[in-house]
C-alpha positions as CSV (number, residue, x, y, z in Angstrom):
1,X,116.5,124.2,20.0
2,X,116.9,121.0,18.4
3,X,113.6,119.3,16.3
4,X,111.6,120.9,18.8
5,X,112.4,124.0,17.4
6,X,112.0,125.6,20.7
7,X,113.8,128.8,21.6
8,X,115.6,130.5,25.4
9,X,116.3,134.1,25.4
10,X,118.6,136.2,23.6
11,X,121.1,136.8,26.3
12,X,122.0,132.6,27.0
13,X,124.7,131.4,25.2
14,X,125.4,127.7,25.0
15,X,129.3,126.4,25.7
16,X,129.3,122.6,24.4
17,X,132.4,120.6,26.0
18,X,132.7,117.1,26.7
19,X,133.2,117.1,30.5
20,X,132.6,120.4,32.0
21,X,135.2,118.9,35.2
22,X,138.0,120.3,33.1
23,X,137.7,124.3,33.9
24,X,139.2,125.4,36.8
25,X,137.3,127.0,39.8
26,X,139.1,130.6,38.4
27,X,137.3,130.3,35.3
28,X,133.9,130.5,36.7
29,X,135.0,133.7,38.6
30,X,136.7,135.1,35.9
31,X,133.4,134.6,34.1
32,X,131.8,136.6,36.5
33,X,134.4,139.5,37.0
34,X,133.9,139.9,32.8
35,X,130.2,139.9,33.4
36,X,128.6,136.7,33.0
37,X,125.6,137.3,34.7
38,X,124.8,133.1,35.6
39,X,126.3,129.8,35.0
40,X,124.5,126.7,34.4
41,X,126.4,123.5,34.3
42,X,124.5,121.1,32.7
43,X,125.9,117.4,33.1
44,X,124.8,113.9,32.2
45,X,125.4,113.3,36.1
46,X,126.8,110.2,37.5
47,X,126.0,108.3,33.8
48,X,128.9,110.8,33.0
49,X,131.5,108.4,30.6
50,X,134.6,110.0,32.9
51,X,134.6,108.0,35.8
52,X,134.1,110.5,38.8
53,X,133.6,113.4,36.5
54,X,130.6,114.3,38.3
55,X,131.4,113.9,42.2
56,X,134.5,115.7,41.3
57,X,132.9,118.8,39.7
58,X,130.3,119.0,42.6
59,X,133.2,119.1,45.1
60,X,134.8,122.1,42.9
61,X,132.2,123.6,42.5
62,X,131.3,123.5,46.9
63,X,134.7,125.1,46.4
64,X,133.9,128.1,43.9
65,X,131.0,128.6,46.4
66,X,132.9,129.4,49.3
67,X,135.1,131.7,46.7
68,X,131.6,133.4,45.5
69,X,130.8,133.8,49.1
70,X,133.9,135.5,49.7
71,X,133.6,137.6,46.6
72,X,129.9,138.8,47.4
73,X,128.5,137.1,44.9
74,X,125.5,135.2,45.0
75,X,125.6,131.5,44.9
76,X,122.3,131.4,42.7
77,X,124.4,132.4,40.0
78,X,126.1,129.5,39.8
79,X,123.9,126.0,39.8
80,X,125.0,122.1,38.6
81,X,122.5,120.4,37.4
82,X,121.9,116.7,35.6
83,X,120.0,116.9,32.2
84,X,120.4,114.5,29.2
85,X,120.9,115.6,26.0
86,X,117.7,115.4,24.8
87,X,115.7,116.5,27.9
88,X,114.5,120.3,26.0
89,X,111.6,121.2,28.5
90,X,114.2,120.3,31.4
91,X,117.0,122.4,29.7
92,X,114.3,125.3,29.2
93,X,113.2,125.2,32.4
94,X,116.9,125.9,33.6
95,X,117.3,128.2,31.3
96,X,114.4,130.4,32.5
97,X,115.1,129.7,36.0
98,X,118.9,131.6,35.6
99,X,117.2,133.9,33.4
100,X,115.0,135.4,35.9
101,X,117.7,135.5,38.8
102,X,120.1,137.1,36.8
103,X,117.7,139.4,35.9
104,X,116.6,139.9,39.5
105,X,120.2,140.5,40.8
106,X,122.5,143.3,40.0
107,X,124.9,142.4,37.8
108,X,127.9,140.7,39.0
109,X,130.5,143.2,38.9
């Protein structure tokens, strides 16, 4: 990853967009019905350069909760988080987190 040239697992795969606000709650259920095992949203938080970007992708995603919930899914699969760009050991450290309760839940569908 980057010049620290340090590595996640296999399985992650990285989706690069400039606001993450712009997918609809169904995509992140639609991930799941395909198979996704976990979601992590990483965001530059409230520094976000869309002005209320971030409280209004926290409120969605209270919303694709309540949809999980209703689903039977588990809410750890899905987590928002804040990280800079160039935060590695906080990205890893996400990363490995997901990675170990996706691997401790059955998978979604």
């Amino acid at each position: 990853m980057g010049q620290a040239h340090a590595s996640y697992p296999a399985n992650v795969y990285v989706l690069k967009v400039k606001a993450p606000v712009l997918f609809p709650e169904r995509f992140y259920l639609e991930c799941f019905r395909k198979g996704i095992g976990g979601i992590i949203i990483m965001s530059c938080g409230e520094e976000c350069p869309y002005e209320g970007a971030y409280k209004a992708m926290a409120k969605r995603l209270d919303r694709v909760y309540e949809l999980m919930k209703e689903e039977g899914l588990d809410i750890r699969r899905l987590r928002l988080t804040a990280i800079c760009t160039v935060c590695n050991r906080a990205f890893l450290n996400e990363v490995n987190q997901m990675n170990q309760i996706v691997h401790e839940l059955s998978p979604p569908v």
